[in-house]
NULOMI-712729 format. One record per atom (N, C-alpha, C): x, y, z. Coordinates in steps of 0.001 Angstrom, whole numbers, padded with zeros to 6 digits, always signed. Atoms other than C-alpha are relative to their C-alpha. Layout:
<pts>
XYZ...
</pts>
This chain:
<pts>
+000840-001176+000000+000000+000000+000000+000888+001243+000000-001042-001889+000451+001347+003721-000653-000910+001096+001019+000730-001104-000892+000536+006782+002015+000757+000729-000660-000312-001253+001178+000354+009701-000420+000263+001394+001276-000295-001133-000752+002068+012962+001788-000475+001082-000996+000089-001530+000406+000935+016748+001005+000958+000213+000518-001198+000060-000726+004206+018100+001887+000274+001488-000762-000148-001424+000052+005110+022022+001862+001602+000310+001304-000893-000563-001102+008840+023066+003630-000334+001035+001256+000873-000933-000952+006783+024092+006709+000325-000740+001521+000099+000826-001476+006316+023046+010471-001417-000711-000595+001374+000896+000118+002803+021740+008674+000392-001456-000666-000399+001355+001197+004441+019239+005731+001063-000878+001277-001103+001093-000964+007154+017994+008714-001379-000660+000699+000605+000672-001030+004258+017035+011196-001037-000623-000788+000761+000595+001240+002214+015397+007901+001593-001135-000231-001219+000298+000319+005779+013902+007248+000427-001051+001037-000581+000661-001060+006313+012644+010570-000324-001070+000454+000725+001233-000196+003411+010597+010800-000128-000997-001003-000447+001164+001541+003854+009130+007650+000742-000875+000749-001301+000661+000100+006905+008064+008290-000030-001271+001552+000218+000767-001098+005816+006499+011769-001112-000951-000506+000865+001074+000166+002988+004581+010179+000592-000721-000994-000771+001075+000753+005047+003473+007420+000901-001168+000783-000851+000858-000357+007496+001744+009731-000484-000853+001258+000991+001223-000170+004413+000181+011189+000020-000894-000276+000791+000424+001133+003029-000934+008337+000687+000117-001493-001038+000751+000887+005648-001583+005830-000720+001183-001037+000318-001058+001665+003715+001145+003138+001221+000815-000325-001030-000989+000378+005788+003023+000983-000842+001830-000240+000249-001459-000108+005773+006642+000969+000121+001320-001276-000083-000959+001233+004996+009434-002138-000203+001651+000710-000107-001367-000117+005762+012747-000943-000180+001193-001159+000209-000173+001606+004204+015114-003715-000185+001470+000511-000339-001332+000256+005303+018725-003662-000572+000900-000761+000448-000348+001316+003261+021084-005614+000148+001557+000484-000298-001308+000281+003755+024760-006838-000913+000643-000887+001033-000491+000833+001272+026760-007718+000249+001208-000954-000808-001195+000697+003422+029694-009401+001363-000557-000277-001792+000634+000086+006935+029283-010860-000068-000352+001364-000722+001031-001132+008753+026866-007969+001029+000980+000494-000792-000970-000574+011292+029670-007846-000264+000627+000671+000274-001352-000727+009482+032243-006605-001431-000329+001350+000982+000544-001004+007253+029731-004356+000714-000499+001658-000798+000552-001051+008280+029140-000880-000208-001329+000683+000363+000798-000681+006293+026210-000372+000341-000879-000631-000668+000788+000932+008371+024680-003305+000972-001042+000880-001397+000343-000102+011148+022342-002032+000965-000084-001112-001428-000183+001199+014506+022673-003789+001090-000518+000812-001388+000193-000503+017715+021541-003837+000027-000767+001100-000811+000185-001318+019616+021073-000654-001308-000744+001389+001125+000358-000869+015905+020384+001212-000357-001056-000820+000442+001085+000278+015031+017895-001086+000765-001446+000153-000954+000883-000543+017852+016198-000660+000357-000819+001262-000172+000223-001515+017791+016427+003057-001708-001153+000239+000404+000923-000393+014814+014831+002775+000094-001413-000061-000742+001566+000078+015941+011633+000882+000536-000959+000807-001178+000369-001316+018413+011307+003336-000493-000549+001004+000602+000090-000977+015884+011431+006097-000871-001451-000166+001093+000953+000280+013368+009022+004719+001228-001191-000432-001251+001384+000045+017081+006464+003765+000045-000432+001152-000733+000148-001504+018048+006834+007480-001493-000525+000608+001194+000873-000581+014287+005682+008538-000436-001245-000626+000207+001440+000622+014418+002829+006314-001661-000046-000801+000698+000160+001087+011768+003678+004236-000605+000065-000929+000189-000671+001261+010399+003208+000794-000778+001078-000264+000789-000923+000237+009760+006528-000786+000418+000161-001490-000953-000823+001367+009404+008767-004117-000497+001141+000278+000376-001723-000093+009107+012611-004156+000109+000219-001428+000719-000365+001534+006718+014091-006877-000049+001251+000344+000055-001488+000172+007133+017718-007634-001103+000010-001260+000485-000716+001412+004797+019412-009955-000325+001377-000163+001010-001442-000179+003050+022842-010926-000807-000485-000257+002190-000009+000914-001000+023261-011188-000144+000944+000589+001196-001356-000784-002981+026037-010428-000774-000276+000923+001372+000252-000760-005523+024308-008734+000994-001302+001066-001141+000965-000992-002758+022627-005909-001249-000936+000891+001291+000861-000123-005998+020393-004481-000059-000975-001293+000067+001007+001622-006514+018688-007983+001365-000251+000161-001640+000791+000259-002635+018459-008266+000641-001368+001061-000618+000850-001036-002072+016805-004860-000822-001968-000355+000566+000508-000016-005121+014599-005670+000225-000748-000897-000622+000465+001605-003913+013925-009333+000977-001024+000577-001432+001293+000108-000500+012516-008223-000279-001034+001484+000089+001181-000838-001602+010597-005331-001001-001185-000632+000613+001151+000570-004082+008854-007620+001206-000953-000555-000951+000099+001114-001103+008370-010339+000692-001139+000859-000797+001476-000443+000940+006540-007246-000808-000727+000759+000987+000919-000656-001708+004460-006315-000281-000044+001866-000161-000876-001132-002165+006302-002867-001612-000698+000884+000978+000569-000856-004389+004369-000187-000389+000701+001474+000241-001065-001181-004190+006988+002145+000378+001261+000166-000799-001615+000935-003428+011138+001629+000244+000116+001721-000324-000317-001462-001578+012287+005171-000113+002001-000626-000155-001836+000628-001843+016800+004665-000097+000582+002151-000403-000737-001126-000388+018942+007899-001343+000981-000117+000506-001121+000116-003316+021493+008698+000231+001317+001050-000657-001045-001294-003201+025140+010710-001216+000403-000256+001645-000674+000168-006412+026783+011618-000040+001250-000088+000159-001408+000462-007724+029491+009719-001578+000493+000462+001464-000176-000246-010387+031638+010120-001112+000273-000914+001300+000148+001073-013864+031919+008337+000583+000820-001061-000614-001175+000414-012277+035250+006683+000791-000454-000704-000985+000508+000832-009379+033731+005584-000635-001279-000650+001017+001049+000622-011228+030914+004013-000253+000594-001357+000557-000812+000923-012960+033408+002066+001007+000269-000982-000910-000531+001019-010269+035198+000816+000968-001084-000694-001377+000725+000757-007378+032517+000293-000265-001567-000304+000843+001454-000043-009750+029322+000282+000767-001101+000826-000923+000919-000948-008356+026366+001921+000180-001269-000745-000972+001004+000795-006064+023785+000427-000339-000959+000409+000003+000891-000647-006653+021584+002893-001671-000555+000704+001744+000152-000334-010859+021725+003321+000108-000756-001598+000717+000320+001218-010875+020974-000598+000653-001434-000074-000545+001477-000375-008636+017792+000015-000626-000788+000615+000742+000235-001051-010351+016789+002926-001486-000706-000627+001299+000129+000510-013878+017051+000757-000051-000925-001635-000106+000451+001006-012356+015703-002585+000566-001311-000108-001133+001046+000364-009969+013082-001721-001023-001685-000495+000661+001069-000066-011389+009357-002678+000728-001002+000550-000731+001118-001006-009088+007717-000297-000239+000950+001479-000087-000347-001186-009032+008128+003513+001089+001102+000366-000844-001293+000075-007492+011380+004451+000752+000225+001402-000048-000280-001164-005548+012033+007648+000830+001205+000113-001186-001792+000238-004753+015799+008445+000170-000101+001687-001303-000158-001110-001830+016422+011412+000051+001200+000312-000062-001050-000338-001716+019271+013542+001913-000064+000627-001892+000183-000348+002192+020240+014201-000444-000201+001596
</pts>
């Protein structure tokens, strides 16, 4: 089985990250960490690059277990996350959340309500 991560260089994607990585070495699943950028990756901070992506490799070698990290762009980062966790056959989506308020909702919608409401696998969202 595969536990599909939402994963953003945050205190939210580590504590989404963390539990992964503790239920994987449960439960033997492998792990798809899937990165998405909703504007150039350059000028996104929630991109990983480089030297962090690396570090994570590293991290997920040294815990012994199987992973792949999927970068992409979409506009619509909900559809994208949802897209590539179908793609790696994803039996479970893990996504870090932080609580917003009604207001902010409004204005910046929530990444993590439209996951939550869209996913067609079991969803588990992680508070850091």
């Amino acid at each position: 089985m595969t536990i599909a991560v939402a994963y953003r260089p945050d205190e939210f994607g580590r504590a989404a990250l963390d539990w992964a990585v503790a239920q994987s070495q449960i439960s033997g699943d492998r792990i798809v960490l899937i990165n998405i950028s909703k504007v150039e990756p350059r000028l996104d901070t929630g991109f990983a690059r480089g030297n962090h992506v690396q570090s994570l490799g590293e991290r997920l070698d040294d815990e012994g277990v199987e992973y792949e990290i999927r970068q992409a762009v979409g506009e619509n980062v909900p559809d994208a996350v949802l897209f590539e966790a179908e793609q790696a056959g994803a039996t479970l989506l893990v996504l870090g959340i932080r609580r917003r308020s009604p207001v902010g909702k409004i204005l910046m919608g929530s990444v993590a309500q439209a996951i939550l409401l869209d996913s067609p696998v079991p969803v588990v969202a992680v508070k850091p």
